[in-house]
N, C-alpha and C positions, 0 to 999 in steps of 0.2 A: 238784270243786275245781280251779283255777285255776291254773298256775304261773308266775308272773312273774317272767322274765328277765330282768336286767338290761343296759340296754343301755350297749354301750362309749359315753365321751366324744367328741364331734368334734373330732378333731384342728385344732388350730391351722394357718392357712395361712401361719406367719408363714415370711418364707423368709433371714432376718436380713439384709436390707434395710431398714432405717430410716432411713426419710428421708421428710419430710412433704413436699405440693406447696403449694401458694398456698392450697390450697382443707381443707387438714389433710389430705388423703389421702397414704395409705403409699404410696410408691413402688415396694417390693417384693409388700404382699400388695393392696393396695388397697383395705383398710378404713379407713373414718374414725377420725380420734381415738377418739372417742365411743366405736365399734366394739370399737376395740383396748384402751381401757380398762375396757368392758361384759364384754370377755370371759367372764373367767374366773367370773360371775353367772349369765351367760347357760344356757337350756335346748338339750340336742342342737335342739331345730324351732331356734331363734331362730338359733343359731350356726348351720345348713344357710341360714338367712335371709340371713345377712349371709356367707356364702362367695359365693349365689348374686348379691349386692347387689355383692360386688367384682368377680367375675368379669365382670358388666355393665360395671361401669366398667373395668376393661380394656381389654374389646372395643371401649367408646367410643372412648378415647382411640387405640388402636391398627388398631380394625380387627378384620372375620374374627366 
């Protein structure tokens, strides 16, 4: 027999910075509209998906 754990939700990276750029991206956490609106639908994989998708864009924009 089997037992499965449930796993905790991925927390939100929002960091209450909202402010859209040119392109719908957040200013503070750096997901798309789309993103930020998916959230709370989205699976723990999808949301690690689109924390890893912002963090990209960060680094784009800024560097490192």
């Amino acid at each position: 027999m089997s037992v499965k754990i449930k796993e905790k939700p991925v927390a939100s990276p929002c960091v209450s910075v909202c402010a859209l750029d040119e392109e719908d991206i957040c200013m503070g956490c750096y997901r798309s509209l789309r993103e930020i609106g998916d959230w709370s639908e989205l699976n723990n994989a999808a949301k690690r998906e689109v924390i890893v998708l912002a963090s990209q864009r960060c680094r784009a924009r800024y560097g490192s």
